[in-house]
C-alpha positions in Angstrom: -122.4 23.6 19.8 -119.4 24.3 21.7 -116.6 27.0 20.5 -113.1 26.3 20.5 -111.4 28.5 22.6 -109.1 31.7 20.2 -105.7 30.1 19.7 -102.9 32.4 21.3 -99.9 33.5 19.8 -97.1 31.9 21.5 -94.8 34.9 23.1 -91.1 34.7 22.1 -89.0 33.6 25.0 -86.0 36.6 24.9 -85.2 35.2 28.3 -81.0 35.0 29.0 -81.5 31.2 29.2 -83.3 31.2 26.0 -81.0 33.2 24.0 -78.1 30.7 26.1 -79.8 27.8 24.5 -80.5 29.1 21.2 -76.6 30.4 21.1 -75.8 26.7 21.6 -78.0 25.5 19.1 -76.2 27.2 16.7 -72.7 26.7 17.6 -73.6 23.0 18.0 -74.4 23.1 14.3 -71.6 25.7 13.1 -73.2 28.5 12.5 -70.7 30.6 13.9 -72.1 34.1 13.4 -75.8 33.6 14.7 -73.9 31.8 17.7 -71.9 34.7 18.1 -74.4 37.1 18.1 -76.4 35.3 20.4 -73.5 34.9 22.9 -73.0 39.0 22.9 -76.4 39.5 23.7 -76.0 37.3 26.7 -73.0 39.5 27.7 -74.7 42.3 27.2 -77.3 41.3 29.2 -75.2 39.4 31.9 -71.4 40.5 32.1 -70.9 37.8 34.8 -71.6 35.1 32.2 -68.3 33.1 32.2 -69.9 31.2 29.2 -71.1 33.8 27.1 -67.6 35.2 27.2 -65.4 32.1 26.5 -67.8 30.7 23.3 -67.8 34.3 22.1 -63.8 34.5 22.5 -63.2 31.1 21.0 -65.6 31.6 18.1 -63.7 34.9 17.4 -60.8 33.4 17.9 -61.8 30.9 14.8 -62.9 33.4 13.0 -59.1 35.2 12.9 -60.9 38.3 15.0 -58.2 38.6 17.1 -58.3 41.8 18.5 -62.4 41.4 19.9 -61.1 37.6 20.9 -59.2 39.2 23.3 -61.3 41.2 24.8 -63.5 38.1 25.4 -61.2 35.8 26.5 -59.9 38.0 29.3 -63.2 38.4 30.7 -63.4 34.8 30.2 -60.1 34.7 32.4 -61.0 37.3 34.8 -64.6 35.3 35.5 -62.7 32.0 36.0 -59.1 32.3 35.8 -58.6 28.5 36.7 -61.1 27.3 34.3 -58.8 24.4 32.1 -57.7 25.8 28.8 -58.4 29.9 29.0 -55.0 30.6 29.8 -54.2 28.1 26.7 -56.6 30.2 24.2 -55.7 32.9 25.4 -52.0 33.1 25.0 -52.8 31.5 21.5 -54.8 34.5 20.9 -51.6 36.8 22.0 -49.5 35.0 19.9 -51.6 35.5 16.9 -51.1 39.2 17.3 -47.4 39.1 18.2 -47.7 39.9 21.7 -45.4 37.1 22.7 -44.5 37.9 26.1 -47.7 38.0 27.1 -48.5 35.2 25.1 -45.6 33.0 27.6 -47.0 34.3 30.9 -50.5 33.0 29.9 -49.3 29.6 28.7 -47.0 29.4 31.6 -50.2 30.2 34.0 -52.1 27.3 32.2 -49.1 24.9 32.8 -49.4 25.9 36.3 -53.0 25.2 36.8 -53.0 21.6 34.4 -49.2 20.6 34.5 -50.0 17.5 32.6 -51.5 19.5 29.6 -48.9 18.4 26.6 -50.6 21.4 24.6 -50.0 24.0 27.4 -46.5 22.9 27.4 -46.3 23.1 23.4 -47.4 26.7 23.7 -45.3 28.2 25.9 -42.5 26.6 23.3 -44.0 28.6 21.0 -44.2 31.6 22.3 -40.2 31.2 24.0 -39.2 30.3 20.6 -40.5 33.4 18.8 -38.3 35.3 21.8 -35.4 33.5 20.8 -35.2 32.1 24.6 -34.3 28.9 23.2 -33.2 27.0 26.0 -36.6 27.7 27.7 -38.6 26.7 24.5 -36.7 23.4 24.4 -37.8 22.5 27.7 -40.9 23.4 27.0 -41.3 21.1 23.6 -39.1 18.3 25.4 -42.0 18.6 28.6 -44.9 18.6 25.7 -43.1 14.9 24.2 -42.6 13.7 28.2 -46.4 14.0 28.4 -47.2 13.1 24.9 -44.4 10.8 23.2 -46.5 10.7 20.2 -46.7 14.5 19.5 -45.6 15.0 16.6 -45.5 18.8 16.1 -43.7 19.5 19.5 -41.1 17.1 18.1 -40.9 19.1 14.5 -40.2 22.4 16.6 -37.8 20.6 19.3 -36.0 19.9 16.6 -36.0 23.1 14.9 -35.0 24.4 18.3 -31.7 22.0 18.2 -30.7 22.9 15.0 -31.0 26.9 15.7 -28.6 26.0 18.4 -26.2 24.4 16.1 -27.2 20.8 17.3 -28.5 19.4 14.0 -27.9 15.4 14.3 -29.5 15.7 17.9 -32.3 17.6 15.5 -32.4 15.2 12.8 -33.2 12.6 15.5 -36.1 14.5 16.6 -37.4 15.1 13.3 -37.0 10.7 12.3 -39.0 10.1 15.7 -41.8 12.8 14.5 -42.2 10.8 11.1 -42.1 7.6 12.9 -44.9 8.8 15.1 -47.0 10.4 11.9 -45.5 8.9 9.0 -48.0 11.0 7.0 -46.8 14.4 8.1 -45.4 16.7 5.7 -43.6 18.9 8.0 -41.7 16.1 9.8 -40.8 14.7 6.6 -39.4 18.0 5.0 -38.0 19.0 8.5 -36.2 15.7 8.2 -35.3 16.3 4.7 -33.4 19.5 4.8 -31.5 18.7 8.0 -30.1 15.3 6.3 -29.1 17.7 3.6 -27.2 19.9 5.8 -25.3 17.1 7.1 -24.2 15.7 4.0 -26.2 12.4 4.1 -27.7 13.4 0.3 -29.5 10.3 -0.6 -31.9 10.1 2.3 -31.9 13.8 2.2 -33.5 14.3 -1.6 -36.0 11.7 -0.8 -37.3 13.3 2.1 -37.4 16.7 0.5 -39.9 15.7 -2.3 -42.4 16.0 0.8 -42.1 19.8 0.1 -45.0 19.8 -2.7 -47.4 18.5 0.8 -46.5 21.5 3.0 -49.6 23.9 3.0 -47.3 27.0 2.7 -45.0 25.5 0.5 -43.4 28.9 -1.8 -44.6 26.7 -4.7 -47.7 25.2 -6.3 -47.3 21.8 -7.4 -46.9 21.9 -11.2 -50.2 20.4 -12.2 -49.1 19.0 -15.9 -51.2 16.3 -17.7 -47.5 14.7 -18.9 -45.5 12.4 -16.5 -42.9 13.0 -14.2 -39.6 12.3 -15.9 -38.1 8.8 -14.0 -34.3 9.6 -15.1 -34.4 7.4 -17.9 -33.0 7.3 -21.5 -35.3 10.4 -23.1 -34.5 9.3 -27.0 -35.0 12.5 -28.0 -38.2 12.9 -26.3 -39.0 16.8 -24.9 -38.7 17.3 -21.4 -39.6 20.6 -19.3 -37.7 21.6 -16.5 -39.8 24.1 -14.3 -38.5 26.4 -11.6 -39.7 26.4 -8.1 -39.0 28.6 -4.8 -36.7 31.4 -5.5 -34.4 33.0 -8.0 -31.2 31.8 -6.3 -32.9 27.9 -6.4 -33.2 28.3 -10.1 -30.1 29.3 -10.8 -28.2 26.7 -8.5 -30.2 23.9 -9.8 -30.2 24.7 -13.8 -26.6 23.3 -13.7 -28.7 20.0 -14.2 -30.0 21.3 -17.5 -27.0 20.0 -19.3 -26.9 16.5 -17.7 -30.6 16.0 -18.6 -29.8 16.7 -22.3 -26.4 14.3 -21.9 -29.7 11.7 -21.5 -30.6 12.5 -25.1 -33.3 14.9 -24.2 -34.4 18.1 -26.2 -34.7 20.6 -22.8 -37.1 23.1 -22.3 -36.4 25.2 -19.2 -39.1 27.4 -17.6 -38.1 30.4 -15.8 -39.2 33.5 -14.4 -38.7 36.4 -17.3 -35.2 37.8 -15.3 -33.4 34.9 -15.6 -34.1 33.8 -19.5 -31.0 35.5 -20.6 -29.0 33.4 -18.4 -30.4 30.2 -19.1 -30.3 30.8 -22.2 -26.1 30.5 -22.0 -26.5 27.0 -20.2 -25.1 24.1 -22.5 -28.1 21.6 -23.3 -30.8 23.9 -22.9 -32.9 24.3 -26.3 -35.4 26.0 -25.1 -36.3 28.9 -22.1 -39.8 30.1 -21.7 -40.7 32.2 -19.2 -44.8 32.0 -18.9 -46.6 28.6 -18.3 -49.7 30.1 -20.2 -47.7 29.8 -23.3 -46.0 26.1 -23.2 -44.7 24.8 -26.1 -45.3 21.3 -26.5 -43.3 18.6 -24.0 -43.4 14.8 -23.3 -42.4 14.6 -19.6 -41.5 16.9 -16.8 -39.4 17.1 -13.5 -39.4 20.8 -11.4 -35.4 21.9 -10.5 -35.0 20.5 -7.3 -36.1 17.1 -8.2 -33.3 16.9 -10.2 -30.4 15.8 -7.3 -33.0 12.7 -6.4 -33.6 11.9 -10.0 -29.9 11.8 -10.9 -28.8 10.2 -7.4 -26.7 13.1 -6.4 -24.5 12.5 -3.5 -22.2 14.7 -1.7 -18.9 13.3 -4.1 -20.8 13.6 -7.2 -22.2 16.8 -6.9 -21.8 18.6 -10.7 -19.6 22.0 -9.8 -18.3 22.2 -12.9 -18.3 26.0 -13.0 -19.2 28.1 -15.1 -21.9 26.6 -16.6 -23.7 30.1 -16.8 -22.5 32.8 -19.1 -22.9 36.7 -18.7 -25.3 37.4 -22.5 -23.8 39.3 -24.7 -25.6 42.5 -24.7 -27.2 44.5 -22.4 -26.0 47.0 -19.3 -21.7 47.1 -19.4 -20.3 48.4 -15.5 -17.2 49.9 -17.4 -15.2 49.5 -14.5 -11.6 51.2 -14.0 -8.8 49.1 -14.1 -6.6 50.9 -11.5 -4.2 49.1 -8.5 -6.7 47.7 -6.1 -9.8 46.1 -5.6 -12.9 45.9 -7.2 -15.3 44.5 -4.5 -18.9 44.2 -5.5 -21.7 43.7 -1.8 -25.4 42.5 -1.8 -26.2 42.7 1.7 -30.3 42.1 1.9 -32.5 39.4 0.2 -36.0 39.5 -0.4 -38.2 40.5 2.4 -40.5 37.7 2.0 -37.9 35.0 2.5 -39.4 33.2 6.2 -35.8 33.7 7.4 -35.1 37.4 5.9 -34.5 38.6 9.3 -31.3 36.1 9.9 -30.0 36.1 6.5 -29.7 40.0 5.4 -27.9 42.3 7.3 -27.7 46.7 8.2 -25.6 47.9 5.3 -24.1 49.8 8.6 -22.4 46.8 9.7 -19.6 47.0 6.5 -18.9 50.9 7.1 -15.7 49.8 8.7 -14.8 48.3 5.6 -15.6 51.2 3.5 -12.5 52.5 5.3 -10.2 49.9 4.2 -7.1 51.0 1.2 -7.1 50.0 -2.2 -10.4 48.4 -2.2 -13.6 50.3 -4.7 -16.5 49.6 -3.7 -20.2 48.4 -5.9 -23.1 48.1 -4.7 -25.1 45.2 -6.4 -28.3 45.6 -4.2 -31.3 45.7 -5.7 -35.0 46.6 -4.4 -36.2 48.5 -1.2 -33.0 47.9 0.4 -30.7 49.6 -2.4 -32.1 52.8 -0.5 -30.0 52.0 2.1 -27.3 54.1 0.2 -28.6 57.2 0.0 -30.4 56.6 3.8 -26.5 56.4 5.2 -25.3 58.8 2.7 -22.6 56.4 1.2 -23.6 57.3 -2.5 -19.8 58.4 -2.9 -18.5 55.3 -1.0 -19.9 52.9 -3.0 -21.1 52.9 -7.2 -24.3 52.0 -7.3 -24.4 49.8 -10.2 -27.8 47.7 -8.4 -29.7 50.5 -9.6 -29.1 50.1 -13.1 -29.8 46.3 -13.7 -32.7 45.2 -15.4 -32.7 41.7 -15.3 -29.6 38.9 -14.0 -27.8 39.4 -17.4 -26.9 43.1 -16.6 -26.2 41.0 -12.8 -23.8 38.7 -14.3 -22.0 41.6 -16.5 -21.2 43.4 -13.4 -20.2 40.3 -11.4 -18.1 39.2 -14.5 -16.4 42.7 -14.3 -15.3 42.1 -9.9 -12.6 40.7 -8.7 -14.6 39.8 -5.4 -18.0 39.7 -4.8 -19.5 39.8 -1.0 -23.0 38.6 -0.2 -25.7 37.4 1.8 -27.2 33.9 1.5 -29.5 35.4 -2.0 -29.5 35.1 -5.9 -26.3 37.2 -6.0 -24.1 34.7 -3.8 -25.5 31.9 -6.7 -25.0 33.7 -9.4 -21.4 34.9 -8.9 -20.4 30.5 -7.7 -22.3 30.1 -11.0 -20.2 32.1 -13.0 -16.8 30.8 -11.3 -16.3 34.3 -9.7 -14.5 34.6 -6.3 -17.4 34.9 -4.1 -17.9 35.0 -0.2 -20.9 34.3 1.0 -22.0 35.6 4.5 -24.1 33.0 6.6 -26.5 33.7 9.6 -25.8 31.2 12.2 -28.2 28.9 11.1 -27.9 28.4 7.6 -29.6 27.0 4.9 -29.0 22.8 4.1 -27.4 24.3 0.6 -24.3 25.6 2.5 -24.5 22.3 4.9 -22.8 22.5 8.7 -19.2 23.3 9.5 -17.8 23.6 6.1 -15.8 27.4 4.9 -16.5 25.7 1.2 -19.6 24.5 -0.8 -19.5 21.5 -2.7 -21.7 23.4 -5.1 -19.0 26.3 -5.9 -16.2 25.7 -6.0 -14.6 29.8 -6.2 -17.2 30.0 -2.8 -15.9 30.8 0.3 -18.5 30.9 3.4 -18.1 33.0 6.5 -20.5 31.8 9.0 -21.8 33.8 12.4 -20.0 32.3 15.2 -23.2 33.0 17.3 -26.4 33.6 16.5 -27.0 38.1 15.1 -22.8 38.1 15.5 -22.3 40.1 12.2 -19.9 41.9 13.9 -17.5 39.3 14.6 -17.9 37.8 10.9 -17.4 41.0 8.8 -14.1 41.4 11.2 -13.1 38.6 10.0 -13.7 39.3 6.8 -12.0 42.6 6.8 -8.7 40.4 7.9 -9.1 38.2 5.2 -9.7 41.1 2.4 -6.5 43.0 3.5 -4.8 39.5 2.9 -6.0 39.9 -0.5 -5.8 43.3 -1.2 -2.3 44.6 -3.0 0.1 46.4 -1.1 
């Protein structure tokens, strides 16, 4: 009888080309953390590994590790500095952290190395653009499109980079080839949109701008109602909610369309956040203001604010500024201002922090200390939030009477701006509120402003008591409040 021979246990291979392979097993089939820990090993074992280091630093890289991606990568780079695409991830990899003057000299190094690489090119754009070298970034983007005439996002951001340098029809071109190129793309689209808005061509411009609810970090979740979207017809009565979107100063420019949706023989239901009810409340046509979307009362059809100007067909000569169509309520926190010879001039310098262009839009409360000097002229501050500590930080809490501080919502707001002669502020819910209310208003405008306060123009179309000062260059607050010190001693009585 023959005996079969013991079978032997087969020996684990912990080899470096085993763990290589098994690494590349699992990356092939997405399992990004056994890959990743496989990879380390390998440059644990190896540190000459130029593979082990790049999969590691690209996986970390996916994986929003930034920081250990780093590391990685610049071994990566240090192994093989010429190998196609390290200087790419890398400098993605910086810009992800912020670093973007490091991020530029590795993007620039990768266009050296692969000249014809459209993404290289796109990069460096990027990275230029986030340093405000605009010229540079603009060549960069316009390179990326020479390579790649179908690429779509370097034309988006070309054209963003035209229109920060005040060239928006040249931008508006870029933004119509983008959407020819991807006609599916959100960010062309809105791009396109806002830019058309901003140059007064309306009715393009509101159909373009309902591509907002397909951006992925669009401020707003599409409303999500089991009712239809309201088509502008006759409403006969029917119930229709009107639902806010983006910020407070949107609400409150666009709930002037209240009362022409209830001229349509609708009962109006307007949803708003809770600080704002009072003053909806005051609009002619509204029936109804809720403030919590848990809570609904019972409606036929829908439409959110800033549908409203495509739905009614609004162009640039039928914009509805009859103003006020908001109206300070009746109770609540009084200023009790003193009527004395003089000026009362009320100042919101600083929107909300979370605004994407925050930086460009609100200002150092330092820059209006040479107005504080001016005769005749009593100053309010009608700041509210982190920034109303700017007072007491620059110890003006005898310059200026904090009345900010003592709002509780955008009826004690309008109460104070009711009791000003002037009011002076940034592009935020103040400038709105005071057009809304027919108050003087100036409204100070980085140099690339928002499509609401178009190109060019010293007036809005939307406000008619609005006067706009706009940076003749781009951070030039200097220059502007100058100006407007020359035009507030125009005003002011001898």
């Amino acid at each position: 009888m023959q005996i079969a021979a013991p079978k032997q246990e087969r020996v684990p291979d912990n080899s470096t080309e085993a763990l290589l392979r098994d690494a590349r097993l699992h990356l092939q089939h997405r399992r990004w953390i056994e890959a990743a820990k496989g990879f380390l090993q390998v440059t644990r074992r190896q540190p000459n590994c130029f593979e082990a280091f790049w999969q590691l630093g690209l996986i970390l890289n996916h994986l929003n590790q930034c920081d250990e991606a780093l590391l990685c990568l610049r071994n990566a780079a240090r192994l093989a500095p010429r190998h196609p695409k390290v200087n790419l991830v890398l400098g993605a990899v910086l810009k992800k952290l912020g670093r973007f003057e490091e991020a530029a000299a590795c993007c620039r190094q990768e266009t050296q190395i692969d000249p014809a690489n459209a993404d290289a090119h796109y990069n460096l754009g990027l990275a230029l653009q986030n340093l405000d070298r605009l010229e540079e970034a603009a060549a960069a983007y316009q390179r990326a499109v020479d390579l790649r005439p179908d690429y779509a996002d370097a034309l988006v951001n070309l054209g963003s980079v035209l229109r920060q340098q005040g060239h928006p029809e040249a931008a508006a071109d870029r933004f119509a080839e983008a959407v020819r190129q991807q006609p599916q793309n959100p960010e062309a689209h809105w791009e396109l949109g806002s830019t058309l808005l901003s140059l007064g061509r309306f009715e393009a411009g509101w159909t373009e701008y309902e591509w907002r609810w397909k951006l992925k970090d669009f401020t707003t979740a599409p409303a999500q109602f089991a009712q239809p979207l309201w088509d502008g017809s006759d409403l006969g009565g029917r119930r229709i909610l009107l639902h806010c979107e983006q910020g407070y100063g949107d609400t409150i420019q666009f709930a002037r369309y209240a009362t022409l949706v209830a001229a349509r023989q609708g009962r109006v239901i307007v949803g708003c956040p809770q600080p704002l009810r009072g003053l909806i409340e005051t609009i002619p046509g509204v029936s109804l203001v809720v403030t919590s979307r848990e809570t609904l009362p019972p409606f036929d059809v829908h439409a959110p604010l800033l549908s409203l100007p495509a739905i009614f067909g609004t162009t640039l000569q039928t914009v509805p500024a009859q103003v006020p169509y908001l109206t300070p309520p009746a109770t609540g926190f009084l200023p009790g201002l003193q009527k004395m010879p003089g000026l009362n001039v009320g100042i919101a310098w600083a929107g909300a922090s979370i605004h994407r262009n925050d930086r460009n839009r609100s200002l150092a409360l330092d820059w209006f200390q040479p107005l504080f000097r001016m005769d005749r002229i009593r100053w309010h501050s009608l700041q509210v939030g982190s920034r109303a500590a700017d007072l007491k930080r620059l110890g003006l809490v005898e310059t200026l009477c904090d009345l900010g501080s003592r709002f509780d919502d955008f009826g004690d707001t309008a109460r104070a701006v009711a009791a000003l002669d002037v009011v002076i502020s940034v592009d935020t819910a103040v400038a709105h509120l005071a057009g809304a209310l027919g108050k003087p208003v100036w409204t100070l405008l980085p140099f690339e402003a928002e499509w609401r306060w178009m190109t060019g123009r010293e007036d809005s179309p939307w406000y008619p008591t609005m006067r706009l000062f706009r940076q003749a260059s781009p951070g030039d607050w200097k220059g502007l409040l100058e100006h407007v010190g020359r035009e507030l001693q125009a005003l002011s009585p001898c």
